[in-house]
Biopython code that builds the backbone (N, CA, C, O; Angstrom):
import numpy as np
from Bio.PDB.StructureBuilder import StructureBuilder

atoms = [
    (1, "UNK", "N", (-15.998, 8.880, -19.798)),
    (1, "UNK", "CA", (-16.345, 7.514, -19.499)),
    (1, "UNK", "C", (-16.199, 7.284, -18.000)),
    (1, "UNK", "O", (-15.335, 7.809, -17.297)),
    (2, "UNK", "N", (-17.111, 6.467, -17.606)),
    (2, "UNK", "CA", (-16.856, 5.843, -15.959)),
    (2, "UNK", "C", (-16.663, 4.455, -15.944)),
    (2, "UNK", "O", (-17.004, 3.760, -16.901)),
    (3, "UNK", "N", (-16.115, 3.971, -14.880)),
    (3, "UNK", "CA", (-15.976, 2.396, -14.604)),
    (3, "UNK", "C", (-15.970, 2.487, -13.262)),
    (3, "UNK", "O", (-15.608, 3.421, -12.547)),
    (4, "UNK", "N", (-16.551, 1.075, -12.894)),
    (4, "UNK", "CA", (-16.269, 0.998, -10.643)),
    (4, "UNK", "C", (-15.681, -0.525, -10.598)),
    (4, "UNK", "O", (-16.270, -1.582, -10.824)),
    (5, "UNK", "N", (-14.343, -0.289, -10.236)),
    (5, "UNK", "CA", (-13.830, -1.243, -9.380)),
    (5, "UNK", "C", (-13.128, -1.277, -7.996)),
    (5, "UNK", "O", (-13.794, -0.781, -7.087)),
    (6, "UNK", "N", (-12.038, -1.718, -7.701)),
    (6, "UNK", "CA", (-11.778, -2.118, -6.634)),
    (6, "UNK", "C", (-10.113, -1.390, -6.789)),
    (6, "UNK", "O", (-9.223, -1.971, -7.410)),
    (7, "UNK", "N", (-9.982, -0.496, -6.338)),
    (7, "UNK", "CA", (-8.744, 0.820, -6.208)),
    (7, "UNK", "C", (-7.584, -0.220, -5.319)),
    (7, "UNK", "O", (-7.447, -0.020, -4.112)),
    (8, "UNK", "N", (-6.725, -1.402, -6.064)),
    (8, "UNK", "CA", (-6.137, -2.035, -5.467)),
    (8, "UNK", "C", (-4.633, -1.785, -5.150)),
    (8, "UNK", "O", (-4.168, -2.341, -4.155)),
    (9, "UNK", "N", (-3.733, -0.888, -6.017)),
    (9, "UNK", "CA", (-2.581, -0.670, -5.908)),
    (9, "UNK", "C", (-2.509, 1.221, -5.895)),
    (9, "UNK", "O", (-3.475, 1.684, -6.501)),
    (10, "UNK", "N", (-1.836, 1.988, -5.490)),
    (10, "UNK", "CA", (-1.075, 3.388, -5.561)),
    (10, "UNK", "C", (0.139, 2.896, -6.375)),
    (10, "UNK", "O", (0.771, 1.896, -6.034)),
    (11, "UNK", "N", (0.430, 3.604, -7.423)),
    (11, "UNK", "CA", (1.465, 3.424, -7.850)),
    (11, "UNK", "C", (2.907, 4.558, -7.544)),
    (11, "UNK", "O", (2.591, 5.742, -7.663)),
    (12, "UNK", "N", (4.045, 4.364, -7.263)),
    (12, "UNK", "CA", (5.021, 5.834, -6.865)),
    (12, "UNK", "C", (4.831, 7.111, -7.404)),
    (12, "UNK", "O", (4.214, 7.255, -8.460)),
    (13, "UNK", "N", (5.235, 7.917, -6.871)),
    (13, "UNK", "CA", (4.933, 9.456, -7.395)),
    (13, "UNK", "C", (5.543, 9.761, -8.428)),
    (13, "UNK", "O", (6.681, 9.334, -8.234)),
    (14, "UNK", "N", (5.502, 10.315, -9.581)),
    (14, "UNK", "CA", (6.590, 10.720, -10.699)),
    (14, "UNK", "C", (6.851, 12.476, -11.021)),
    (14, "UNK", "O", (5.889, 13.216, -11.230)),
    (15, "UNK", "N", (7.787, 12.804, -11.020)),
    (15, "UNK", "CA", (8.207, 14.121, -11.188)),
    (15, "UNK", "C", (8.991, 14.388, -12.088)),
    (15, "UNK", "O", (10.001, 13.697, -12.220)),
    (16, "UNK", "N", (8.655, 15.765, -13.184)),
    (16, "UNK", "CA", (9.742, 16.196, -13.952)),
    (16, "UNK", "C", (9.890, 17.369, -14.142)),
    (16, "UNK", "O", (9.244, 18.211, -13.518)),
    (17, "UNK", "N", (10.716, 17.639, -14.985)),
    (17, "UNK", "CA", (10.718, 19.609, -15.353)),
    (17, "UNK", "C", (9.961, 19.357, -16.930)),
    (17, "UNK", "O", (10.414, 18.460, -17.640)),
    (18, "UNK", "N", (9.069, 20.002, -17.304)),
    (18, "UNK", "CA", (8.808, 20.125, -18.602)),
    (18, "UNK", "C", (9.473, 21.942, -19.326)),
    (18, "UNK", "O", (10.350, 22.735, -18.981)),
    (19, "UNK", "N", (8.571, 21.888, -20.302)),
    (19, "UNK", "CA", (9.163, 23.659, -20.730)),
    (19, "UNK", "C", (8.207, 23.908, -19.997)),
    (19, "UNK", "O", (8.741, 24.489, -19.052)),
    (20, "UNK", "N", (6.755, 23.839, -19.724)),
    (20, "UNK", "CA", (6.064, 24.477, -18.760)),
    (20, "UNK", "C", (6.233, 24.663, -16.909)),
    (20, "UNK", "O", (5.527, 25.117, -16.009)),
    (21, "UNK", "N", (7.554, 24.039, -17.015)),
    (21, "UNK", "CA", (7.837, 23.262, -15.532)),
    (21, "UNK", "C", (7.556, 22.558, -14.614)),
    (21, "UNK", "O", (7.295, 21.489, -15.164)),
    (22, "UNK", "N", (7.372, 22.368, -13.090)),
    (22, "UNK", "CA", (7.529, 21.124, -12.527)),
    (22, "UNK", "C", (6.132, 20.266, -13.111)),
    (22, "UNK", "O", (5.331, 21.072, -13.583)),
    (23, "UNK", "N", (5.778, 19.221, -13.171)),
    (23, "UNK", "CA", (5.054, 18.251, -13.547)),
    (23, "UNK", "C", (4.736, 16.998, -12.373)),
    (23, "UNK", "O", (5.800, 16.619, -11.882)),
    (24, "UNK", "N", (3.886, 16.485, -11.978)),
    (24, "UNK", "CA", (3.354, 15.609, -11.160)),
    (24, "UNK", "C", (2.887, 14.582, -11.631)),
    (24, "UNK", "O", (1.987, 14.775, -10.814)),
    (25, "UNK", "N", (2.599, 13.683, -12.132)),
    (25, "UNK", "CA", (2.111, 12.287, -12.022)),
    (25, "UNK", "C", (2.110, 10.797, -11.241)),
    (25, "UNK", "O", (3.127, 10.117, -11.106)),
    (26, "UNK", "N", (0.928, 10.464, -10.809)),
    (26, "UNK", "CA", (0.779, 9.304, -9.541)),
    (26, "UNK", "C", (-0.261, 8.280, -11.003)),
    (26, "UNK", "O", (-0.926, 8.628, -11.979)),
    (27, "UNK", "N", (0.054, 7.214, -10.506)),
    (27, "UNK", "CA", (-0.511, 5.915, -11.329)),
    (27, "UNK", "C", (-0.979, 5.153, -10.454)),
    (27, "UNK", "O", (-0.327, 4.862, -9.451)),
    (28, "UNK", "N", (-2.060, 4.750, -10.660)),
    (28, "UNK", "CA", (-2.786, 3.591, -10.101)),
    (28, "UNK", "C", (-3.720, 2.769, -10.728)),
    (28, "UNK", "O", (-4.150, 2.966, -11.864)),
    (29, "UNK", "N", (-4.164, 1.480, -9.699)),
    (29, "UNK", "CA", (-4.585, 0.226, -10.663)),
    (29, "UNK", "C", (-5.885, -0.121, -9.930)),
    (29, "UNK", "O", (-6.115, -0.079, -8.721)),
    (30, "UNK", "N", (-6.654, -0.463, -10.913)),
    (30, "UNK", "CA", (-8.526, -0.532, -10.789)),
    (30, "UNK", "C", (-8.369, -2.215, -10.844)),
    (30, "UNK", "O", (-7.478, -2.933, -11.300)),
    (31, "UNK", "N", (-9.507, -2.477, -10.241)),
    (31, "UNK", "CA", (-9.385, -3.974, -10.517)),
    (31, "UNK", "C", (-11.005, -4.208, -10.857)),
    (31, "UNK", "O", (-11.670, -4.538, -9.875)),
    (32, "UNK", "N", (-11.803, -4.067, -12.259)),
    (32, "UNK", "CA", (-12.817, -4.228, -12.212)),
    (32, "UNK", "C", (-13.774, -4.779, -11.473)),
    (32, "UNK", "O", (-13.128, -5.693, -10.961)),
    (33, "UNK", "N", (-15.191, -4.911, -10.919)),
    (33, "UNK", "CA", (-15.670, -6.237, -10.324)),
    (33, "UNK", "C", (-16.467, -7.152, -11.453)),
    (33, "UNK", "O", (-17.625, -7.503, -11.227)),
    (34, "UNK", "N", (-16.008, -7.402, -12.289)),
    (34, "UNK", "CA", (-16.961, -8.537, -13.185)),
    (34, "UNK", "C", (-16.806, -9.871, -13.183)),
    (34, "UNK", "O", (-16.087, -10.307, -12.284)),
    (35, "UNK", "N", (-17.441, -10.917, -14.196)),
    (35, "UNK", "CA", (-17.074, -11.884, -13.986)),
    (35, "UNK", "C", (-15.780, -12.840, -14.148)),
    (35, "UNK", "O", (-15.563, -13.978, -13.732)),
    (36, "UNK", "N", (-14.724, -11.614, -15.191)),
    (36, "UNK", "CA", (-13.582, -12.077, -15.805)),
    (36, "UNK", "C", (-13.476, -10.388, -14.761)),
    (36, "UNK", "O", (-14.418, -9.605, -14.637)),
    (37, "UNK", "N", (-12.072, -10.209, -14.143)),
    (37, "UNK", "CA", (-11.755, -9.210, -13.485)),
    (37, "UNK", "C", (-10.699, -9.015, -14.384)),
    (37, "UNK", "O", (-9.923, -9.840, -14.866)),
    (38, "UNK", "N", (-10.808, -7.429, -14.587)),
    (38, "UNK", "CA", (-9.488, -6.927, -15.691)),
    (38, "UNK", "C", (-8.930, -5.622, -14.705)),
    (38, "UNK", "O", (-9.526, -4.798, -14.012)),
    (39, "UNK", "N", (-7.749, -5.822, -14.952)),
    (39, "UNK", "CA", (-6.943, -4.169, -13.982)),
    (39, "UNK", "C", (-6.372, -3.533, -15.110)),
    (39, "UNK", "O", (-5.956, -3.974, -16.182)),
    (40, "UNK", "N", (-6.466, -2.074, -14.488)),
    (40, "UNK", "CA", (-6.559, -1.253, -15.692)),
    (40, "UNK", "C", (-5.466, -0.021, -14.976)),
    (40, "UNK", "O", (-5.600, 0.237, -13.780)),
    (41, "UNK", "N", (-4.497, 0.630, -15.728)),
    (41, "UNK", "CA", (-3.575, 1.501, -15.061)),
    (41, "UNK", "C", (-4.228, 2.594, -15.607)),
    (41, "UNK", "O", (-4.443, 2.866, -16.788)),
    (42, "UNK", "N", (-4.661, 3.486, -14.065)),
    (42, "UNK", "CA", (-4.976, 5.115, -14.623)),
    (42, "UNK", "C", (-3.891, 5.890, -14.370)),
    (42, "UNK", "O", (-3.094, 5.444, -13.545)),
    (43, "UNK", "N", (-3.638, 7.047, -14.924)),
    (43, "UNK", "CA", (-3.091, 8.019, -14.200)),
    (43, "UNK", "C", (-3.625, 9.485, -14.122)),
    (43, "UNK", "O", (-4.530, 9.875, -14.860)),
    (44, "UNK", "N", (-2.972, 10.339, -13.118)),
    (44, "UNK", "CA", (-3.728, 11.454, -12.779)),
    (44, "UNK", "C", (-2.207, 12.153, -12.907)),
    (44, "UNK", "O", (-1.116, 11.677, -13.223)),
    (45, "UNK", "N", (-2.725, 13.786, -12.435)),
    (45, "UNK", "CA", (-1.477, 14.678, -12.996)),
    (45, "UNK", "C", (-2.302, 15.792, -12.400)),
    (45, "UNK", "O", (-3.481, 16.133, -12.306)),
    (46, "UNK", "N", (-0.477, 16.394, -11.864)),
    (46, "UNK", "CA", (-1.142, 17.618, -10.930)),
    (46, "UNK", "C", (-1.612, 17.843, -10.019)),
    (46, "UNK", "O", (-1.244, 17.263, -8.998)),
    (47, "UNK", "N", (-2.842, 18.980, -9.983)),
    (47, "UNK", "CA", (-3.267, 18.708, -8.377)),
    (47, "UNK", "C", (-4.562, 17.780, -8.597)),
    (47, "UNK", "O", (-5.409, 17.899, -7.712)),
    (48, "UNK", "N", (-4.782, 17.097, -9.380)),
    (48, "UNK", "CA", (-5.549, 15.712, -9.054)),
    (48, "UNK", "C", (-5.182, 14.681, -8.061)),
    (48, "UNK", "O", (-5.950, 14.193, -7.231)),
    (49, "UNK", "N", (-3.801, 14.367, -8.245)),
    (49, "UNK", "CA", (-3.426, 13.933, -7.029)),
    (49, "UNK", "C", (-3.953, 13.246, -5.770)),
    (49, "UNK", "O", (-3.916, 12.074, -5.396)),
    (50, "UNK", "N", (-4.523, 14.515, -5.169)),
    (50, "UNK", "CA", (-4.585, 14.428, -3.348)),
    (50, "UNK", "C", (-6.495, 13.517, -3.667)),
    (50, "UNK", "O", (-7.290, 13.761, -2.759)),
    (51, "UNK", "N", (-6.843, 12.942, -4.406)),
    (51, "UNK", "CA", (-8.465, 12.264, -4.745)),
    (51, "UNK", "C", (-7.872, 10.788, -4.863)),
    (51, "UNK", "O", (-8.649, 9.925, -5.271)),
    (52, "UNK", "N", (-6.890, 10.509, -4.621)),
    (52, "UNK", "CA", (-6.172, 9.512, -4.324)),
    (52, "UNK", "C", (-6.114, 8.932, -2.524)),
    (52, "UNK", "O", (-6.004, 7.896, -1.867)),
    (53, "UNK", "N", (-6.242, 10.126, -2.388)),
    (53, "UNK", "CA", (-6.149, 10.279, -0.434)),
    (53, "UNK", "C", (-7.425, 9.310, 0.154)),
    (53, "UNK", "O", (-8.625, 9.562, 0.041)),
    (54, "UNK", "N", (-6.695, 7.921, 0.932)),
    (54, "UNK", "CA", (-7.839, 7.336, 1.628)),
    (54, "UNK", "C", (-8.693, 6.351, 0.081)),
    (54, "UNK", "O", (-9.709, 5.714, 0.358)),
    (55, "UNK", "N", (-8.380, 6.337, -0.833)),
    (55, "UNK", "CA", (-9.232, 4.984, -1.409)),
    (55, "UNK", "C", (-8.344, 4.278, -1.778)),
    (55, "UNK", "O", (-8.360, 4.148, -3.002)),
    (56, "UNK", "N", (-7.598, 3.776, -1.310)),
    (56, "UNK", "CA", (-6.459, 2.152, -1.859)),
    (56, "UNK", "C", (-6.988, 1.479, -0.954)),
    (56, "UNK", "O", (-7.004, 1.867, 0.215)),
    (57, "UNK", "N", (-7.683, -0.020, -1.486)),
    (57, "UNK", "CA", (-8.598, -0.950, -0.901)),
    (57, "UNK", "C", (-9.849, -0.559, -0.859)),
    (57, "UNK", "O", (-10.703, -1.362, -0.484)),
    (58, "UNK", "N", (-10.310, 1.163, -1.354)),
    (58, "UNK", "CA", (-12.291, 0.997, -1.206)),
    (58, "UNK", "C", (-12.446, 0.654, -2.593)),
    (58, "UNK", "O", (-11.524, 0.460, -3.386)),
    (59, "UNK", "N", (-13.571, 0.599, -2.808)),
    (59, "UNK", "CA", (-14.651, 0.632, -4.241)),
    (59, "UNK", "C", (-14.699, 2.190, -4.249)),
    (59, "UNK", "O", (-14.908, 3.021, -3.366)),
    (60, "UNK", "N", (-14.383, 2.283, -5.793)),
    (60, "UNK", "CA", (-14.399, 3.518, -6.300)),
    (60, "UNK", "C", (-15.226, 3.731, -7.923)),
    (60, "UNK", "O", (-14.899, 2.892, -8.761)),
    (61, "UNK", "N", (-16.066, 4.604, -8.285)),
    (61, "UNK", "CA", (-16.164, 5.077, -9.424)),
    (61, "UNK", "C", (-15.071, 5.778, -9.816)),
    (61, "UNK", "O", (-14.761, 6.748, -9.125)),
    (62, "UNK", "N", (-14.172, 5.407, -11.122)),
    (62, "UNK", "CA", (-13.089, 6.364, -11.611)),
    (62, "UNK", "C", (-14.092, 7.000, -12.722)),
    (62, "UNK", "O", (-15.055, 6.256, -12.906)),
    (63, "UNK", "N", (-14.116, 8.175, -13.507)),
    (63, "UNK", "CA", (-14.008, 9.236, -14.437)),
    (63, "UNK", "C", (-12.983, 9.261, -15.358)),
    (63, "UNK", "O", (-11.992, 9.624, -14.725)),
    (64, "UNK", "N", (-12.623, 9.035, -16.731)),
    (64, "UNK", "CA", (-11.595, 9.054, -17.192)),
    (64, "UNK", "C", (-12.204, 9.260, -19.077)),
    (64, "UNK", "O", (-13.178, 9.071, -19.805)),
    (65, "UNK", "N", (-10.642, 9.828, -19.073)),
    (65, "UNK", "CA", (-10.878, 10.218, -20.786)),
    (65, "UNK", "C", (-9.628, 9.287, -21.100)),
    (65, "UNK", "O", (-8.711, 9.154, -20.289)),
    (66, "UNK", "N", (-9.664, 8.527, -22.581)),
    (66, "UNK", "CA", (-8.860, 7.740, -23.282)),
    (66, "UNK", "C", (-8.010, 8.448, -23.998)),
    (66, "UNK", "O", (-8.778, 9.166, -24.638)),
    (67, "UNK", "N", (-6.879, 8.745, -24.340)),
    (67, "UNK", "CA", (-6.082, 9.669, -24.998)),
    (67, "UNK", "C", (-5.000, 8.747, -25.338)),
    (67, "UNK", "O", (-4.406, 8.038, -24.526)),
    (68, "UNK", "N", (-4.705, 8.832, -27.083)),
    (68, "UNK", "CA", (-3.498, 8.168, -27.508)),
    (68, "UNK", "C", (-2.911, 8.360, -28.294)),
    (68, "UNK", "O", (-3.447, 8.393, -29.402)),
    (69, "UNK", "N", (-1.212, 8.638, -28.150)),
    (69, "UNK", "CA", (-0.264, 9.234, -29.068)),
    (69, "UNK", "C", (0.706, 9.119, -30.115)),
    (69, "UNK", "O", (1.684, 8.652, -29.532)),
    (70, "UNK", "N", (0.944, 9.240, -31.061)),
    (70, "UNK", "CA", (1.293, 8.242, -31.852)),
    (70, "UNK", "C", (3.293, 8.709, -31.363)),
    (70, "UNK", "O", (3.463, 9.791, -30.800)),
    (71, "UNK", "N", (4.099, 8.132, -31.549)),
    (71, "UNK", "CA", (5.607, 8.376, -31.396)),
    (71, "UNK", "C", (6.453, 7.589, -32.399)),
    (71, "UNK", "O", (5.694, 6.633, -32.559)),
    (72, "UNK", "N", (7.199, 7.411, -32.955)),
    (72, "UNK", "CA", (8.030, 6.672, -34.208)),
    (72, "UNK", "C", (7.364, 5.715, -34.969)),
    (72, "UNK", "O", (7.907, 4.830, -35.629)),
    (73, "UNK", "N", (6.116, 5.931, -34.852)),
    (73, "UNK", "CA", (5.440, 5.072, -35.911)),
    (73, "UNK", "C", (4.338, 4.413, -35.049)),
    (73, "UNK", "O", (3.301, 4.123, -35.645)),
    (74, "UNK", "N", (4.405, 4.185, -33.966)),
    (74, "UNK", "CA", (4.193, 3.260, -32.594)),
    (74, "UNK", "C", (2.707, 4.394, -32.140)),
    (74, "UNK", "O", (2.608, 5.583, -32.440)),
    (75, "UNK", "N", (2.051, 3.848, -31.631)),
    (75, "UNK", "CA", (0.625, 4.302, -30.975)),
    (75, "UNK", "C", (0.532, 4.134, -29.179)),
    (75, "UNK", "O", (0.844, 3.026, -28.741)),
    (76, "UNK", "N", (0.219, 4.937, -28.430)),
    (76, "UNK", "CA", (0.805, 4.885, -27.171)),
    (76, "UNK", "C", (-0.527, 5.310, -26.326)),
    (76, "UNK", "O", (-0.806, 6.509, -26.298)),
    (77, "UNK", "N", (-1.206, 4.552, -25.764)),
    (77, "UNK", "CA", (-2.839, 4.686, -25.238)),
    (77, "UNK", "C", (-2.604, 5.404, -23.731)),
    (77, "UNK", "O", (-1.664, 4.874, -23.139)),
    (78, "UNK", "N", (-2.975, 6.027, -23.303)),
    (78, "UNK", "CA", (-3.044, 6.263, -21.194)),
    (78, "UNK", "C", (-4.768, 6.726, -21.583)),
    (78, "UNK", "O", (-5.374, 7.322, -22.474)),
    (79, "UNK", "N", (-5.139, 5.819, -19.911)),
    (79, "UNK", "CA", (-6.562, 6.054, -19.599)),
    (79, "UNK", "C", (-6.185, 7.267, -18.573)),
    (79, "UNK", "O", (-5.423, 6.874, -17.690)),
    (80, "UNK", "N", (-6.570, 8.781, -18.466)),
    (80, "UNK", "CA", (-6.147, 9.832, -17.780)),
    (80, "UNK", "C", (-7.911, 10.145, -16.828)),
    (80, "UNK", "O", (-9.027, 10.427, -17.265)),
    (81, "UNK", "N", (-7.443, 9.943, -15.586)),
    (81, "UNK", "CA", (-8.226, 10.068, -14.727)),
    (81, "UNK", "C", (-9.031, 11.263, -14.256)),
    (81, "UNK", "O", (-8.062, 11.718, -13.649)),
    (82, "UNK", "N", (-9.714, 11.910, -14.084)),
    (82, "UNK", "CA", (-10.413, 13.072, -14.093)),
    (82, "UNK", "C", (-11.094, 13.402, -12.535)),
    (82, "UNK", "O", (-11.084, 14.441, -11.875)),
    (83, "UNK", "N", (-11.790, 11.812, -12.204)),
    (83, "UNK", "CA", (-12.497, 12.192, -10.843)),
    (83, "UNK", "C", (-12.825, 10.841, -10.192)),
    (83, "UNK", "O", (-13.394, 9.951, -10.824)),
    (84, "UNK", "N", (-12.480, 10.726, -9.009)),
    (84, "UNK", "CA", (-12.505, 9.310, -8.328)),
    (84, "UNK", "C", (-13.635, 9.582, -7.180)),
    (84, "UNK", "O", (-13.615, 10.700, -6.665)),
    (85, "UNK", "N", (-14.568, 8.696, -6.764)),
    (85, "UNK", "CA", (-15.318, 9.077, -5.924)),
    (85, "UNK", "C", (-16.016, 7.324, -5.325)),
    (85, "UNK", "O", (-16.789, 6.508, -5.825)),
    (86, "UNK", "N", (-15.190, 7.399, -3.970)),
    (86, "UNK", "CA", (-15.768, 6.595, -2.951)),
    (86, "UNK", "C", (-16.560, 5.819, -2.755)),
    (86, "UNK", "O", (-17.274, 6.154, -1.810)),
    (87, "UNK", "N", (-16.969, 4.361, -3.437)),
    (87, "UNK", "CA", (-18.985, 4.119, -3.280)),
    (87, "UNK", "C", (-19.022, 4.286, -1.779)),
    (87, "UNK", "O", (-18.054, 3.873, -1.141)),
    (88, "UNK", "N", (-19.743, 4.686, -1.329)),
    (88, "UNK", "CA", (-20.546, 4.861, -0.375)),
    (88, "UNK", "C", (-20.947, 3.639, 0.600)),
    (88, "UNK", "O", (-21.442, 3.817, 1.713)),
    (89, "UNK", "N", (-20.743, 2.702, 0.183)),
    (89, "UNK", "CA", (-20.655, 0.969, 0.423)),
    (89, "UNK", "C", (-19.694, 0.345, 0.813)),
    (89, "UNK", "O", (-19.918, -0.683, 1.453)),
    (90, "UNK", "N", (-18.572, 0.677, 0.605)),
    (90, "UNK", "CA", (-17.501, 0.290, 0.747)),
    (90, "UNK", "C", (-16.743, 0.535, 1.895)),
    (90, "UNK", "O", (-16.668, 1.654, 2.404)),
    (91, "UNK", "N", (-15.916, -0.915, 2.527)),
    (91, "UNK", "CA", (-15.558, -0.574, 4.056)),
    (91, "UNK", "C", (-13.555, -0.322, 3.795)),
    (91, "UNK", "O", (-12.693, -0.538, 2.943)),
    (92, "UNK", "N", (-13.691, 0.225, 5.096)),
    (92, "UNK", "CA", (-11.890, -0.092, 5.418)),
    (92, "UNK", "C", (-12.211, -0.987, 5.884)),
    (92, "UNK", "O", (-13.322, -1.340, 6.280)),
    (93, "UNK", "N", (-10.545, -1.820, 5.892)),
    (93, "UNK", "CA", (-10.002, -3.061, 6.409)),
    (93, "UNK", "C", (-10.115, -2.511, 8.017)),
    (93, "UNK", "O", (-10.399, -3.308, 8.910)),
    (94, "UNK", "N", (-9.877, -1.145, 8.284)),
    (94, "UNK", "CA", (-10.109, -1.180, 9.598)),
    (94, "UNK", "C", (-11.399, -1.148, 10.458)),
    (94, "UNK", "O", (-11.432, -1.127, 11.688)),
    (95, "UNK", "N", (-12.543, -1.148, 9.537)),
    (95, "UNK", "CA", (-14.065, -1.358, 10.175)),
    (95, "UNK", "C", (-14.523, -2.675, 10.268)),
    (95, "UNK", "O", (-15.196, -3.142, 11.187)),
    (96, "UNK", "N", (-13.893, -3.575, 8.697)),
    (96, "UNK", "CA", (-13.723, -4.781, 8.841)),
    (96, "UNK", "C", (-12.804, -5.244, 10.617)),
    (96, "UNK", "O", (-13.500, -5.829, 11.447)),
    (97, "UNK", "N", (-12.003, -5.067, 10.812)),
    (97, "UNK", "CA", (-11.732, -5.079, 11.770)),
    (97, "UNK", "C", (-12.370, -5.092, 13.152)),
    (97, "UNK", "O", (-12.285, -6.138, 13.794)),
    (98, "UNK", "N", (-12.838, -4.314, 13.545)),
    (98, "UNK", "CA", (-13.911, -3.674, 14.270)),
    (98, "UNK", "C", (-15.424, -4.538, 14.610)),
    (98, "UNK", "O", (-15.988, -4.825, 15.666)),
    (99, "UNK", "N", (-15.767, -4.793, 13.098)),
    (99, "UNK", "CA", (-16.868, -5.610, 13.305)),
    (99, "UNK", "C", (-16.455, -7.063, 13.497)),
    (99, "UNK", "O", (-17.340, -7.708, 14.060)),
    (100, "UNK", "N", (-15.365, -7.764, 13.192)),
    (100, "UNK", "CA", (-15.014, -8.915, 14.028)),
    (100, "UNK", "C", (-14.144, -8.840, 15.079)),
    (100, "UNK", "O", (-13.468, -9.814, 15.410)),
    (101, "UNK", "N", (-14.080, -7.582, 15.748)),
    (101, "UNK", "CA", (-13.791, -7.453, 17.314)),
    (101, "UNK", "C", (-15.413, -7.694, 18.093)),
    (101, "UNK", "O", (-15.644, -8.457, 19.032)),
    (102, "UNK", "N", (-16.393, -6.802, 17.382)),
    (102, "UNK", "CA", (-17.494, -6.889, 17.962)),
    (102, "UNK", "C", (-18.014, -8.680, 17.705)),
    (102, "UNK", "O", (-18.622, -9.211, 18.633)),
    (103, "UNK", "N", (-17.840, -9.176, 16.930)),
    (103, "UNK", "CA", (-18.656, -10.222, 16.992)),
    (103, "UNK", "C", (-17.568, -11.432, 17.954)),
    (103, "UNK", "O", (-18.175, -12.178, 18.723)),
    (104, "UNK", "N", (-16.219, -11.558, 17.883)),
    (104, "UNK", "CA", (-15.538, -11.922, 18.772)),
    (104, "UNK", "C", (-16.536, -11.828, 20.640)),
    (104, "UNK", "O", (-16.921, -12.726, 21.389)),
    (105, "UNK", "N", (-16.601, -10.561, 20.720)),
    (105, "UNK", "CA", (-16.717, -10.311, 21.982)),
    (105, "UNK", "C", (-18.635, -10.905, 22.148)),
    (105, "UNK", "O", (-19.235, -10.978, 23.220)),
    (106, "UNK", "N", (-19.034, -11.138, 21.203)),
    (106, "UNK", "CA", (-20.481, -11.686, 21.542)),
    (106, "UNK", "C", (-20.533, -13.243, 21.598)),
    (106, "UNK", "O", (-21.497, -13.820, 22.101)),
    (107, "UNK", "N", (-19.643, -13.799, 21.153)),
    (107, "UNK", "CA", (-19.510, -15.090, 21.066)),
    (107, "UNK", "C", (-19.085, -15.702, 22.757)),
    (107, "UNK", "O", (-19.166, -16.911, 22.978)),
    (108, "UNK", "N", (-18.694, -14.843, 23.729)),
    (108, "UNK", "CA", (-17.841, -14.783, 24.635)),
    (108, "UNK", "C", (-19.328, -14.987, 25.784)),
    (108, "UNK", "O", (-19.498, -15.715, 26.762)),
    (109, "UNK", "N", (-20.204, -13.978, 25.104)),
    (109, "UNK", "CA", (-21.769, -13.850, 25.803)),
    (109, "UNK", "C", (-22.380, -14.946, 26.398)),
    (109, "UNK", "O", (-23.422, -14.982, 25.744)),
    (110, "UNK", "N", (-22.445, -15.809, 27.142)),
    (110, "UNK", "CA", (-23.070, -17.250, 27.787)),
    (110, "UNK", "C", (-25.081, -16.480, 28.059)),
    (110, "UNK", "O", (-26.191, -16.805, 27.636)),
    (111, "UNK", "N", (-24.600, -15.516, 28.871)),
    (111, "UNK", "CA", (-26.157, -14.776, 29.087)),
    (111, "UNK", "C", (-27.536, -14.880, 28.001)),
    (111, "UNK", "O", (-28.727, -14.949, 28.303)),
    (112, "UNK", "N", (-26.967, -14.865, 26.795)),
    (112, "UNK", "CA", (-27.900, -14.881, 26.212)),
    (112, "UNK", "C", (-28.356, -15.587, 25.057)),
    (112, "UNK", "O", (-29.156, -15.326, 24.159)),
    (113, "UNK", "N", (-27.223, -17.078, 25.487)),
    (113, "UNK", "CA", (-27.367, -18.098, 24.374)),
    (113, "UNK", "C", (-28.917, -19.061, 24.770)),
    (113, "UNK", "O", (-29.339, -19.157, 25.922)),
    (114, "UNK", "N", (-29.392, -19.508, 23.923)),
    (114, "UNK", "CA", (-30.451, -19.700, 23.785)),
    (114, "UNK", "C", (-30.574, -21.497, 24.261)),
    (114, "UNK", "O", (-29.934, -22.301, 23.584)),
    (115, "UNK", "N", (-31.107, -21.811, 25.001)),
    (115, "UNK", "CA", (-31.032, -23.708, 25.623)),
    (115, "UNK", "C", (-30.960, -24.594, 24.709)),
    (115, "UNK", "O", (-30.848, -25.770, 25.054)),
    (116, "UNK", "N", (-31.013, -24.209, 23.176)),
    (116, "UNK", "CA", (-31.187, -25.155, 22.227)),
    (116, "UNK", "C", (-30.540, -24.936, 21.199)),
    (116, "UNK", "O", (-30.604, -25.718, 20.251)),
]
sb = StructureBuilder()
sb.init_structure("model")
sb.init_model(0)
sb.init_chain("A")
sb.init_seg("    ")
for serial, (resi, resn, name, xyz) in enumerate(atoms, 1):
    if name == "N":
        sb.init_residue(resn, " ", resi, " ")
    sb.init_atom(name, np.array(xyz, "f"), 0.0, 1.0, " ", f" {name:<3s}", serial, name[0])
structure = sb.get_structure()
């Protein structure tokens, strides 16, 4: 399954020993773009990880499989993340930046305001 929202939180790193040994898991939170906005906790594991690098605050397509376990009677859902990928559309806060430095500095322009 895919979904594209808005990659708003990193969640802390998690580490354990299993019988297979060390173990990795990072969690993070989607913020759909629809008309009712729903956030959704993925997580990734392993060296999935580092596809995390650089999108907190872009628009992202996530990839994910639904997997759920049952434990003392109780049913236990995780959306497990597979592949995150960048839209192509989407700015940093630091270009945002940038482009209202540039428009700052045109406003400043007298030369080429127009007599009317």
């Amino acid at each position: 399954m895919e979904i594209q929202g808005k990659l708003i939180k990193i969640l802390p790193l998690q580490t354990g020993e299993g019988k297979n040994g060390t173990w990795k898991k990072q969690e993070f939170i989607l913020e759909t773009d629809t008309a009712y906005p729903k956030k959704i906790c993925f997580s990734l594991w392993g060296d999935k990880l580092n596809m995390l690098q650089g999108a907190e605050g872009q628009s992202v397509t996530v990839g994910f499989d639904l997997e759920s376990r049952e434990y003392n009677g109780r049913w236990f859902t995780e959306a497990k993340a597979w592949k995150i990928e960048i839209l192509s559309g989407s700015k940093s806060p630091d270009n945002e930046k940038e482009d209202l430095d540039w428009l700052d500095s045109q406003q400043g322009d007298t030369e080429t305001d127009l007599p009317f």
